[in-house]
N, C-alpha and C positions, 0 to 999 in steps of 0.2 A: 315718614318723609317721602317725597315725590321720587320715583326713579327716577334718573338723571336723563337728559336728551342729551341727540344727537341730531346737529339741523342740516351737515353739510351734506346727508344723503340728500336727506328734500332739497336742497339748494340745486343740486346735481339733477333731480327729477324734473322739479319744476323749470329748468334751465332746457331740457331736452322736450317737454311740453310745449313750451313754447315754441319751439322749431317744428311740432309735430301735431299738433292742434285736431287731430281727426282719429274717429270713432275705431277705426284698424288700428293705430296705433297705441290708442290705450288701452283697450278691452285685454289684450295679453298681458299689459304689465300695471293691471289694478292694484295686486298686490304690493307694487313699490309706490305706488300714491296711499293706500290704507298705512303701508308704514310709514311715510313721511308724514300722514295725517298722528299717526300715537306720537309721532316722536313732538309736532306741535299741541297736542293735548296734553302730552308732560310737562312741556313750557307752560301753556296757563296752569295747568295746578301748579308750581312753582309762584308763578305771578300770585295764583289766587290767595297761596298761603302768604304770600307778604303784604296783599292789602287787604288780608282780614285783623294787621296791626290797626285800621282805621275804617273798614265796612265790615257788616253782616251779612258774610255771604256764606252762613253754612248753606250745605246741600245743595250749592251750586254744580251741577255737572259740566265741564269743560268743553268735553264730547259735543256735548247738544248746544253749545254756543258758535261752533265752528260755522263757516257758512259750506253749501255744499258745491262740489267741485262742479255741477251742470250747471250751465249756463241758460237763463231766460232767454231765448232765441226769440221768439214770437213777434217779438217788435222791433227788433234790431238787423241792421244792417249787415253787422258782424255775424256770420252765421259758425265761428270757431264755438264748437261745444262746450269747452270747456273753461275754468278761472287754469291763471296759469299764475297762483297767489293762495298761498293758504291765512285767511284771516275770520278774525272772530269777536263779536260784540259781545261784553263783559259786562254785568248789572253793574250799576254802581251808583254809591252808599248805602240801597235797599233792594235786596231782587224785586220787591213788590213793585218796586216802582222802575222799574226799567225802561224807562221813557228817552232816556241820553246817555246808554251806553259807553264805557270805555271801547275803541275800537283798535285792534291790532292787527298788523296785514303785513307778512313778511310777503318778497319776493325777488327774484334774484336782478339784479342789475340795476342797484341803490332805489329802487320804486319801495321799499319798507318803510314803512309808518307805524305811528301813533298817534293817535286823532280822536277827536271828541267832538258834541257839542251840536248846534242845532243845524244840520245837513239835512238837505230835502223838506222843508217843512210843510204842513198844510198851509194853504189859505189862514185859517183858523188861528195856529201858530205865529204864524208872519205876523197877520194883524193882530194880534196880542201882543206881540213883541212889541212891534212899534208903540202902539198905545203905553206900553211901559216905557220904553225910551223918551216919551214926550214927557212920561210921566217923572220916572227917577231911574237913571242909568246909573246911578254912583255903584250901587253891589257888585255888578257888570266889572265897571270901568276901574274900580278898586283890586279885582280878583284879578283882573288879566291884567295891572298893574304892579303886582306881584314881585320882587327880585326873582324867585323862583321860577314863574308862570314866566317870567322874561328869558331867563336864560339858557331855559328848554326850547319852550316856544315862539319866542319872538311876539310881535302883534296876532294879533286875531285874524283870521284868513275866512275869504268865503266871495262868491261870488256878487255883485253887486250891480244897480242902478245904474243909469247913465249920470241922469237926477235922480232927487228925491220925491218919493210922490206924492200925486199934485197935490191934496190936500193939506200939503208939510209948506211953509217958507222957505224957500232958495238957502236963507241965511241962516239955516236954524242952527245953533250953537251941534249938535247931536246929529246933522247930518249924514255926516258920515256912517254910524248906524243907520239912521234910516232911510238909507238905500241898499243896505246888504239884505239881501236877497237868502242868507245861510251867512251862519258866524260861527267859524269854527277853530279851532287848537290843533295844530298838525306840525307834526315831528319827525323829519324825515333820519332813514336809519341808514349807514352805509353796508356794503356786504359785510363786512368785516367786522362792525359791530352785530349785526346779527348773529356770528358765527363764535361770537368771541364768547367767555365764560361770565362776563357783567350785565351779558342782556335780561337774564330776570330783572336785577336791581335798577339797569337802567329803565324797566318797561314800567316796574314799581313805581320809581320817582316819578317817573311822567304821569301818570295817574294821578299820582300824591297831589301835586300839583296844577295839576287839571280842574280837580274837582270842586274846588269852590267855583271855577268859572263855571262847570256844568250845572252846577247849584242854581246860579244863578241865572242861565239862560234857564233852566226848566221852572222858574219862580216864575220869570218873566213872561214866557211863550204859554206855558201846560204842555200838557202831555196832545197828543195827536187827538183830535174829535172823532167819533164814533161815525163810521161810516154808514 
């Protein structure tokens, strides 16, 4: 069995990160971020063992799923070092194919999610996507149709077109698809659910329910093209 976490320390760390965003005041207290990182690696192995009732994810390691607390500076404006969020992309239904992640991101002041699905895509992706959207959207529009996929998630979320492009008719029945830009499942968490003892089951279910949507954008898009 997984040893049990505790999230309110990291709630407490990442809460004080954020007011404190610089290299002096982490470097002394790395050790209270390394803890708050196990006490979230205990959470996914919890998660992990409850959706291997429905994926193949032996010898998945949690650890190396985490994303790391340094921040990509190099092109950004924001020059705060560090994620002030501890979250992490989970295979899912094959590690082979980890192309659409389960995505989990706690952080304190109701920013907690759960999210899936086709975020940032290639060129390559997009226009494949659409190309199926013209083609046959039902598996799509079926999945996130869902009672389940509805009651977690609501609609499908993602950033989108003004139009649709130009190549598409103004009128087309599937518009709406294709102009999304990223179609994704997102589930926002409150402190409180984070903190509370149903967060495995609730992080379970959303998965659970996820997944055929993610099925089905990764059918539709592929996986990323080789750069």
């Amino acid at each position: 069995m997984p040893a049990p976490y505790d999230l309110e320390p990291a709630f407490i760390f990442l809460s004080a990160l954020r007011a404190n965003n610089r290299k002096d005041w982490f470097d002394p207290r790395k050790a209270e971020y390394e803890a708050a990182r196990e006490q979230f690696a205990r959470l996914l192995e919890d998660v992990l063992a409850e959706l291997s009732e429905f994926e193949e994810l032996r010898g998945v390691d949690p650890r190396k799923c985490i994303q790391r607390v340094y921040r990509d500076i190099r092109f950004s404006k924001d020059k705060s070092p560090y994620h002030t969020a501890l979250a992490a992309s989970l295979p899912a239904w094959n590690k082979a194919a980890n192309h659409m992640p389960y995505y989990i991101h706690l952080e304190p002041g109701g920013h907690s999610m759960v999210a899936g699905g086709l975020h940032a895509p290639t060129p390559g992706q997009l226009k494949r996507f659409r190309a199926e959207v013209v083609r046959d959207p039902s598996a799509l529009k079926q999945a996130a149709a869902s009672p389940e996929f509805q009651r977690i998630f609501g609609d499908l979320q993602g950033e989108s077109l003004k139009t649709v492009p130009r190549d598409t008719p103004r009128d087309h029945p599937e518009a709406d698809l294709l102009r999304r830009k990223e179609v994704v499942a997102v589930h926002t968490l409150r402190d409180a659910e984070v903190l509370s003892s149903g967060l495995t089951q609730q992080l379970s279910a959303a998965c659970c329910a996820m997944r055929p949507v993610l099925a089905a954008l990764l059918e539709m898009a592929g996986p990323p093209e080789e750069v």
